[in-house]
KOLMARFI-393397 format. One record per residue (C-alpha): residue number from 1; y negated, z negated, x. Coordinates in pm, 1 decimal. Example, Ala and Ser with C-alpha at 12.3 -4.5 7.8 and 13.67 -1.06 7.14 Angstrom:
+------+----------+----------+----------+
! fike !        Y !        Z !        X !
+------+----------+----------+----------+
!    1 !    450.0 !   -780.0 !   1230.0 !
!    2 !    106.0 !   -714.0 !   1367.0 !
+------+----------+----------+----------+
END
This chain:
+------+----------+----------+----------+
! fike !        Y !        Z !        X !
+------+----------+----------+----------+
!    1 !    566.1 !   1877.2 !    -30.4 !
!    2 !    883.8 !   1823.7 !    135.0 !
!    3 !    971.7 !   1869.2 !    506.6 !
!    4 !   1219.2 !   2068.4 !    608.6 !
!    5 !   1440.7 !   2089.0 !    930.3 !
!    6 !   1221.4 !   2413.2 !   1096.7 !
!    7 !    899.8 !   2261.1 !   1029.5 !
!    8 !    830.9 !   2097.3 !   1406.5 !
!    9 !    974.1 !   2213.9 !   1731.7 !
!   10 !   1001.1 !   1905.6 !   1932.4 !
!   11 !    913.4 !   1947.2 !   2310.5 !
!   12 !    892.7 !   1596.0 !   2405.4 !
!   13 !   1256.0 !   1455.5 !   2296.3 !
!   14 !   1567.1 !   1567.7 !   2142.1 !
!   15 !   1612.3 !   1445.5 !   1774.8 !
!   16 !   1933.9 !   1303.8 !   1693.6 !
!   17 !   1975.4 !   1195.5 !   1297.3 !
!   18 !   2195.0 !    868.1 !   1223.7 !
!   19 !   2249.3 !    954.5 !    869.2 !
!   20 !   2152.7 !   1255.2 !    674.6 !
!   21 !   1920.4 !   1091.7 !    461.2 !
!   22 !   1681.7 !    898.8 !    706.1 !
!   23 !   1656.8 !    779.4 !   1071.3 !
!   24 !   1687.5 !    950.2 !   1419.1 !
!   25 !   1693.6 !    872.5 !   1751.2 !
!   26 !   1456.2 !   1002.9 !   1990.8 !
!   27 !   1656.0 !   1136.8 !   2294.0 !
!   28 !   1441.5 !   1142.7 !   2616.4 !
!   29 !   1048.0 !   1047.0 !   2510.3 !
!   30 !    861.2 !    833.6 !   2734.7 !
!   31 !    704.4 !    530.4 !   2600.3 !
!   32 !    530.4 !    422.3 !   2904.6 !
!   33 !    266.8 !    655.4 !   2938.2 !
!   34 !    272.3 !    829.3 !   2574.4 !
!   35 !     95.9 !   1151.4 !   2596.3 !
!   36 !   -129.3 !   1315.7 !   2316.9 !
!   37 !    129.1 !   1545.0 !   2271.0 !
!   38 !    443.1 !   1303.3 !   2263.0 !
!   39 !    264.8 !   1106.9 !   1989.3 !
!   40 !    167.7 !   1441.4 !   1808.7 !
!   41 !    517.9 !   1479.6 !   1811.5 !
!   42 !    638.2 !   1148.7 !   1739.2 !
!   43 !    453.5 !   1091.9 !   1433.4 !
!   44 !    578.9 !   1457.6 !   1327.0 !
!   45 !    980.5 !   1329.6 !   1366.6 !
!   46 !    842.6 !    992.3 !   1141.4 !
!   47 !    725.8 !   1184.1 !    840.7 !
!   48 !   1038.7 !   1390.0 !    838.6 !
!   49 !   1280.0 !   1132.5 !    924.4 !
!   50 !   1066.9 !    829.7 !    817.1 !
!   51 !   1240.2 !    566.2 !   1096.8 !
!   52 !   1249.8 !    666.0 !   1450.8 !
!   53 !   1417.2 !    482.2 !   1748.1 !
!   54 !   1379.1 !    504.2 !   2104.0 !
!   55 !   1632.1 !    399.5 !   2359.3 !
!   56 !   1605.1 !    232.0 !   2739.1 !
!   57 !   1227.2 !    159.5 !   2704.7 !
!   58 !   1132.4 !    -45.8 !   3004.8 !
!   59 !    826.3 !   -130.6 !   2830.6 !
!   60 !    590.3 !   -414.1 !   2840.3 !
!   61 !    383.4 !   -608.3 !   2549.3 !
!   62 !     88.7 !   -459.3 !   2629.1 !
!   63 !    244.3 !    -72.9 !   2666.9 !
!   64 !    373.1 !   -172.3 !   2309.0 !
!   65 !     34.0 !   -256.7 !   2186.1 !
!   66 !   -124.0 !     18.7 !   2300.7 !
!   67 !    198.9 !    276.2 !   2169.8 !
!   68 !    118.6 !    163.9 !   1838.3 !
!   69 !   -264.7 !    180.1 !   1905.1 !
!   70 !   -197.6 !    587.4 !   1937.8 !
!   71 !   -135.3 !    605.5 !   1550.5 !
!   72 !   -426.7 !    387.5 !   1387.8 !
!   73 !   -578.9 !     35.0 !   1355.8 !
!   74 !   -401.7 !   -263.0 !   1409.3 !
!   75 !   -349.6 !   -511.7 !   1160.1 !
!   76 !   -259.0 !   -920.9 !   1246.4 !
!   77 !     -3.6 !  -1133.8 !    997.9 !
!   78 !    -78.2 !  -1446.6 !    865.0 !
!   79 !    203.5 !  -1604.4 !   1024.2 !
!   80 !    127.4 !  -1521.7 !   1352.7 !
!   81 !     -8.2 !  -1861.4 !   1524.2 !
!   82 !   -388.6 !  -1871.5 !   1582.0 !
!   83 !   -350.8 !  -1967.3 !   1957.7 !
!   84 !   -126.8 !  -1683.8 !   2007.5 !
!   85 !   -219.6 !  -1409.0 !   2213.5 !
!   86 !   -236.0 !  -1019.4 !   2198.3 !
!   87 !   -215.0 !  -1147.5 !   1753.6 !
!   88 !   -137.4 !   -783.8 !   1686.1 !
!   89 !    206.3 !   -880.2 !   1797.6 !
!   90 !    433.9 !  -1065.1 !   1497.4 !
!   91 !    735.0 !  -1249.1 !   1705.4 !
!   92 !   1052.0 !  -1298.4 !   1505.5 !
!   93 !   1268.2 !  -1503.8 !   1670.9 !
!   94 !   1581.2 !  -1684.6 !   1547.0 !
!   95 !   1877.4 !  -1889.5 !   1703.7 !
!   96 !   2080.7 !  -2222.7 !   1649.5 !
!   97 !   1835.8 !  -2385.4 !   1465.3 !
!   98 !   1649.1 !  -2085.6 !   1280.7 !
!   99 !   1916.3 !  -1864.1 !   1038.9 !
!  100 !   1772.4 !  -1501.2 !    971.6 !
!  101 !   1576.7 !  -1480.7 !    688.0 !
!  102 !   1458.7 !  -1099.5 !    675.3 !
!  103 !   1793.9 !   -987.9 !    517.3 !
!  104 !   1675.9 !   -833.5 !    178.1 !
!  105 !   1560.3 !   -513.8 !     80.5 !
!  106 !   1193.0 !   -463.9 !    160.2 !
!  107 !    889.3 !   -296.1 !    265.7 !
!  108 !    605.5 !   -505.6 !    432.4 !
!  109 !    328.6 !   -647.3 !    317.5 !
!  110 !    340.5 !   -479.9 !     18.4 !
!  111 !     69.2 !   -741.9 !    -79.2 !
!  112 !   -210.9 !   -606.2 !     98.3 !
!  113 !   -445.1 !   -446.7 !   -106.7 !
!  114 !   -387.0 !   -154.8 !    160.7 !
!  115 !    -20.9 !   -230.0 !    284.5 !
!  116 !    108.5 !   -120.6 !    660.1 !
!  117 !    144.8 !    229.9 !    776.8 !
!  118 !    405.9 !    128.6 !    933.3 !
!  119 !    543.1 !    -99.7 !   1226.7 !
!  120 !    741.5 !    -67.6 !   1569.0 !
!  121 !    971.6 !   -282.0 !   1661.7 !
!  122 !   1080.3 !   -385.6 !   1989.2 !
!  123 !   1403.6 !   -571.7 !   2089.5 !
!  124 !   1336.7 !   -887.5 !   2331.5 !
!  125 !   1682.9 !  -1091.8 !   2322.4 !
!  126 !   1984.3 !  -1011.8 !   2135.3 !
!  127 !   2319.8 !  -1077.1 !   1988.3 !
!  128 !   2595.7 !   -982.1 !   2199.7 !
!  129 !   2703.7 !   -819.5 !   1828.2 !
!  130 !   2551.8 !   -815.3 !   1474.9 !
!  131 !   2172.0 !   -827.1 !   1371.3 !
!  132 !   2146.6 !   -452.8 !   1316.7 !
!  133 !   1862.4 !   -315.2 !   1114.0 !
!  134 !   1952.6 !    -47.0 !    787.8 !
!  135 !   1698.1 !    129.1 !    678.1 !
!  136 !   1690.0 !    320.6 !    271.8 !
!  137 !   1501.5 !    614.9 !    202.4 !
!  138 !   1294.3 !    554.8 !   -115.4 !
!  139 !   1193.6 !    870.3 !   -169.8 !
!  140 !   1572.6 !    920.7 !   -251.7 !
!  141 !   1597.0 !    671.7 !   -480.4 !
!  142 !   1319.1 !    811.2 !   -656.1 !
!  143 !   1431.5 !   1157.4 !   -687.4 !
!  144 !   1811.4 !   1059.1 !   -817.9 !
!  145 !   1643.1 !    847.9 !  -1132.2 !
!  146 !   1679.4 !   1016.6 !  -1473.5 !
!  147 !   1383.3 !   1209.3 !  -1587.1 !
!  148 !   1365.6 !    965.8 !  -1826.4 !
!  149 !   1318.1 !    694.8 !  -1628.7 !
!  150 !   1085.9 !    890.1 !  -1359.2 !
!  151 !    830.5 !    971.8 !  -1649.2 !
!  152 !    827.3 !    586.9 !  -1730.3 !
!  153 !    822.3 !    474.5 !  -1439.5 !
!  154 !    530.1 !    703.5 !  -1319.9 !
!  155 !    290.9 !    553.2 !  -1589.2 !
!  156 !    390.8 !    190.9 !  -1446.5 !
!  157 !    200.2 !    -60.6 !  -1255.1 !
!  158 !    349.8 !   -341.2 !  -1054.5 !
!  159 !    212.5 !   -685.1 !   -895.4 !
!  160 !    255.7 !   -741.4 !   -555.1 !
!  161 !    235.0 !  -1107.7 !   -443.4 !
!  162 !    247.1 !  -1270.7 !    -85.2 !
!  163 !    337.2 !  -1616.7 !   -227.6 !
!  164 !    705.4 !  -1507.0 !   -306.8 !
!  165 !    818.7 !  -1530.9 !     48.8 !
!  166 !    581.3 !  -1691.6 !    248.7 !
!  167 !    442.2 !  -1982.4 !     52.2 !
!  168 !    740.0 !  -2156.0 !    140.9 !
!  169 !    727.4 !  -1976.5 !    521.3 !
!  170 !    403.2 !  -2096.9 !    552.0 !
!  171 !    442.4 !  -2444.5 !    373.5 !
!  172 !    158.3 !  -2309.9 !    185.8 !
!  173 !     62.2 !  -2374.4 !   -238.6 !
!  174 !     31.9 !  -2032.0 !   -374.4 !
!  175 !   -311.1 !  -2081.6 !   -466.9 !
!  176 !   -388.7 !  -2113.2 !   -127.7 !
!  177 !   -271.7 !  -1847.0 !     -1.5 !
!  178 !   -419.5 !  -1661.4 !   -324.6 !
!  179 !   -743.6 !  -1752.9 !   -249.9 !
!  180 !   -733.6 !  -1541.0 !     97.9 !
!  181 !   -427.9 !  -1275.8 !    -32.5 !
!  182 !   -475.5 !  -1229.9 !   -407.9 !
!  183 !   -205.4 !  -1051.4 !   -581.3 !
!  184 !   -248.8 !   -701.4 !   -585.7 !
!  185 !   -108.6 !   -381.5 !   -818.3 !
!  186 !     41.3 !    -81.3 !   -682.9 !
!  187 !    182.9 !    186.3 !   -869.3 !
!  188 !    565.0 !    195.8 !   -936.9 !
!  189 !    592.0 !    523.6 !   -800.7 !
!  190 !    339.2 !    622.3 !   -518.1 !
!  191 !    276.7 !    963.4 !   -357.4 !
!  192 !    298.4 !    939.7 !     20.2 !
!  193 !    -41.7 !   1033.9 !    120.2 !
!  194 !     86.3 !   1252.7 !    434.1 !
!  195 !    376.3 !   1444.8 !    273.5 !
!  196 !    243.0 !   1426.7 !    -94.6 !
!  197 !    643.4 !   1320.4 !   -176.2 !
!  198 !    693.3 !   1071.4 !   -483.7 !
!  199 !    887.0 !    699.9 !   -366.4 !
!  200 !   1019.6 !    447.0 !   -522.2 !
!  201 !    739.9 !    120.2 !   -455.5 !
!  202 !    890.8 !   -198.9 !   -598.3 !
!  203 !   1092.2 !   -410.2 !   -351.3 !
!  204 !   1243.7 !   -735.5 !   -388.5 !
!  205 !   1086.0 !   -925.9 !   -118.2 !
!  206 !    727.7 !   -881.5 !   -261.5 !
!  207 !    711.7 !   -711.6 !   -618.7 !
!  208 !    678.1 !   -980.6 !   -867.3 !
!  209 !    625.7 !   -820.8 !  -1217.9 !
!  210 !    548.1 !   -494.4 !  -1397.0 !
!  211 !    213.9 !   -519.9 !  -1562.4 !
!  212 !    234.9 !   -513.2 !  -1951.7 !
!  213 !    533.1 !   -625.0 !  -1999.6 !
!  214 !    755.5 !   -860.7 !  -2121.3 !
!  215 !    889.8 !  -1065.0 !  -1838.8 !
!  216 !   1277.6 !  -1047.7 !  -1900.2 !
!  217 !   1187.8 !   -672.9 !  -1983.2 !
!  218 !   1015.2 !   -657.9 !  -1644.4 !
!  219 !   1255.9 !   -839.1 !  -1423.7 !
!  220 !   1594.0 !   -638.4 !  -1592.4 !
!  221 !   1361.1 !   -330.3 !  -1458.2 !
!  222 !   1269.7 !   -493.6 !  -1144.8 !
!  223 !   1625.5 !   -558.8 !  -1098.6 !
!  224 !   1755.3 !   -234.4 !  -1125.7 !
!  225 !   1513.6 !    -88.6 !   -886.7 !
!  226 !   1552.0 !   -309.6 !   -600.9 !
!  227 !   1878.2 !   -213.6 !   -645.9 !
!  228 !   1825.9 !    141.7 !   -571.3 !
!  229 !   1758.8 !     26.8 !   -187.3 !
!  230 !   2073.4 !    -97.6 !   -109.0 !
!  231 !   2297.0 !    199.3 !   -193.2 !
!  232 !   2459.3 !    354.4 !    125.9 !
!  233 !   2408.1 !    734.0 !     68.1 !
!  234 !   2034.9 !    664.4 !    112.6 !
!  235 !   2073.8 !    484.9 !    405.0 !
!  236 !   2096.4 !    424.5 !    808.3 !
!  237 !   2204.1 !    154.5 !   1026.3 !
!  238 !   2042.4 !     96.7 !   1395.8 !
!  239 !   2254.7 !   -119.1 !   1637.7 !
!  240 !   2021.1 !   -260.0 !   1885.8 !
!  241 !   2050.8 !   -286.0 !   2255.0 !
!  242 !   1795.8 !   -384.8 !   2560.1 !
!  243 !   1527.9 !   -134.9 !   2542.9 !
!  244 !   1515.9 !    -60.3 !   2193.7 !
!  245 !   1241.8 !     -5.2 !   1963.7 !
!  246 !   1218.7 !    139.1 !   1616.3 !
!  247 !    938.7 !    249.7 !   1453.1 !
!  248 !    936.7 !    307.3 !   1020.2 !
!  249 !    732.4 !    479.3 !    777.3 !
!  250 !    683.4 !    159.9 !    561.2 !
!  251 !    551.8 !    413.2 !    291.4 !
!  252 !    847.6 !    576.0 !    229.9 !
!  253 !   1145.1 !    368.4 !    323.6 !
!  254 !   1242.1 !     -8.9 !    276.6 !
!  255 !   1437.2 !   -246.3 !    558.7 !
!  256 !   1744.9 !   -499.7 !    585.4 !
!  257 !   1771.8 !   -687.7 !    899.3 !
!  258 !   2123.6 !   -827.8 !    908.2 !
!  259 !   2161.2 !  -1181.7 !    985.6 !
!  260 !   2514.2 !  -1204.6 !   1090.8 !
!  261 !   2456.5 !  -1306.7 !   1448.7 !
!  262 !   2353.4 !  -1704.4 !   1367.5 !
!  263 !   2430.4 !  -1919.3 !   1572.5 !
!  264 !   2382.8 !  -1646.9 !   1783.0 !
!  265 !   1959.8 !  -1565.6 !   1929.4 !
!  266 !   1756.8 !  -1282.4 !   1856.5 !
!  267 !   1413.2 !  -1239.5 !   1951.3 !
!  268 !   1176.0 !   -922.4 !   1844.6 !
!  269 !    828.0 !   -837.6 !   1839.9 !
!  270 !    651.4 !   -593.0 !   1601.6 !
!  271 !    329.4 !   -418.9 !   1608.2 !
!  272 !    189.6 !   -276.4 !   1274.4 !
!  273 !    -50.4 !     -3.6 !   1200.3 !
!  274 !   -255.4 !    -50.8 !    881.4 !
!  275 !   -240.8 !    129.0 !    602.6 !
!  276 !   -431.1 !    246.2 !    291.6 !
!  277 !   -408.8 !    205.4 !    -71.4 !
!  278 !   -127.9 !    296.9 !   -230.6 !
!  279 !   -169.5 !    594.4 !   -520.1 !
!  280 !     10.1 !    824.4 !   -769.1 !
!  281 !   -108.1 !   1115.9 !   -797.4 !
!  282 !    -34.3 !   1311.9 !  -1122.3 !
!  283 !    -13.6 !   1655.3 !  -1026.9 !
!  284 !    276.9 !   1805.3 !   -860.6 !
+------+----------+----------+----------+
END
C-alpha cells in the first residue's frame, strides 16, 4: 500500500517537500501544546513523507518529551548516563575535543529485538555552517533492485549487532554488552507495518552478516546494499537552525549526520519512540 499525495488534507500545517523522494517541512504546527488533531496529522505527513521537520520551536525538554510521548512508549539508550535525568532524552554533543561520529548510513538501533519507531530530534547549539542531517528513503532503494535480486533478497535474514559501534563507544567487550543486547535477526527486506510497503533493512552502522552464508559472500552483499543509502535521488538534506527539530520514520528511511563542522560545537537531543519487531510479510 502506497501513499499518495490526496490521501490526507492537512489542517494543522502546510507541507513543504525538500526532495521528491522523502522529507518535508511542516509550515506553521505548534509544538508547544500539540493537539490530538495536530499529532493525528503529524504522524499522517511521517508515513507519507517518512522525515518531518519543524521550524522556530521555542520548545523546552520536557515539551519535547512529552511531543514524542503523543506517538507511543519511550525507550532509554544504553549510552545515556545513569545519573542523567528525564533518560528518555539521548544528548549528542560534539566540539573541539569530540569529532562527529554519526556520519554513516544508518537506521537506529537496529539491534533491538524490536528496533525504534522512530526518533525526534531537537537542535540545542550549532555550527554557524555544516552538520546538516540527509536522510535516504529505503523503500526506494528497495523498489529500484532487480527482480532478481528482490526475490533473493526477500528469502534473506540478517544479524543485527550492537557491539559494532558501541563496544568501542562504550569501552565495553562485546560479550558484555551481548549478555544484556544479544544479536538479533531481522529480515533483509521488511514490510512497514503501517503502510504494508517493502524497505530495504541492512545498514552499515549495525548489520553485521547475512545468515547462511559465506562471509566474503555476505559482506560483497552487505556492501552493495549499504550502498543503496547513499545515492542522492533517494535522498534529502535538512540544514539546521535554532528551533529545529526533525522527526524520522526509522522503519523506512536511514540517516547521515554530517560532521563537517569540527572544531566547530553541536549539541542535540533526541527522544525515541519504541518500536516492534521487524517482519516480511509474503503476500503482496
Amino acid at each position: 500500500m502506497a501513499y499518495s499525495e490526496n490521501e490526507t488534507a492537512f489542517t494543522q500545517f502546510e507541507a513543504r517537500r525538500l526532495s521528491p523522494a522523502i522529507g518535508a517541512e511542516l509550515i506553521g504546527a505548534d509544538l508547544t501544546t500539540p493537539t490530538d488533531t495536530l499529532v493525528s496529522e503529524v504522524r499522517a505527513a511521517l508515513l507519507r513523507y517518512q522525515v518531518v521537520f519543524f521550524r522556530d520551536q521555542d520548545i523546552t525538554r520536557q515539551q519535547h518529551i512529552a511531543f514524542a510521548r503523543k506517538f507511543g512508549e519511550l525507550e532509554i539508550h544504553p549510552a545515556t548516563p545513569k545519573e542523567q535525568p528525564d533518560r528518555e532524552v539521548l544528548r549528542i554533543a560534539h566540539g573541539p575535543n569530540s569529532r562527529g561520529i554519526e556520519n554513516s548510513w544508518h537506521s537506529d538501533v537496529t539491534w533491538r529485538e524490536a528496533p525504534s519507531l522512530g526518533s525526534i530530534l531537537r537542535a540545542i547549539e550549532l555550527p554557524e555552517v555544516g552538520g546538516d542531517t540527509l536522510f535516504s528513503n529505503m523503500v526506494m532503494a528497495y523498489e529500484d533492485l532487480d527482480d532478481g535480486l528482490k526475490e533473493r533478497l526477500c528469502q534473506m535474514t540478517a544479524v543485527h549487532d550492537i557491539a559494532r559501534v558501541f563496544a568501542k563507544r562504550l569501552n565495553k567487550d562485546p560479550t558484555e554488552l551481548h549478555d544484556k543486547y544479544p544479536p538479533m535477526e531481522h529480515p533483509v527486506i521488511r514490510t512497514h507495518p503501517e503502510t504494508g510497503q517493502r524497505l530495504l533493512y541492512a545498514n552499515t552502522a549495525f548489520t553485521d552478516h547475512i545468515k547462511g552464508m559465506d562471509r566474503k559472500e555476505s559482506d560483497d552483499l552487505l556492501k552493495y546494499l549499504y550502498s543503496r543509502a547513499a545515492i542522492p535521488e533517494y535522498q534529502c538534506r535538512f540544514r539546521w537552525a535554532p528551533g529545529s527539530l526533525a522527526f524520522w520514520d526509522n522503519r523506512a528511511c536511514q540517516h547521515y549526520a554530517a560532521s563537517d563542522y569540527f572544531p566547530n560545537v553541536r549539541i542535540m537531543e533526541r527522544v525515541t519512540i519504541a518500536g516492534d519487531r521487524p517482519y516480511f510479510k509474503a503476500a503482496a
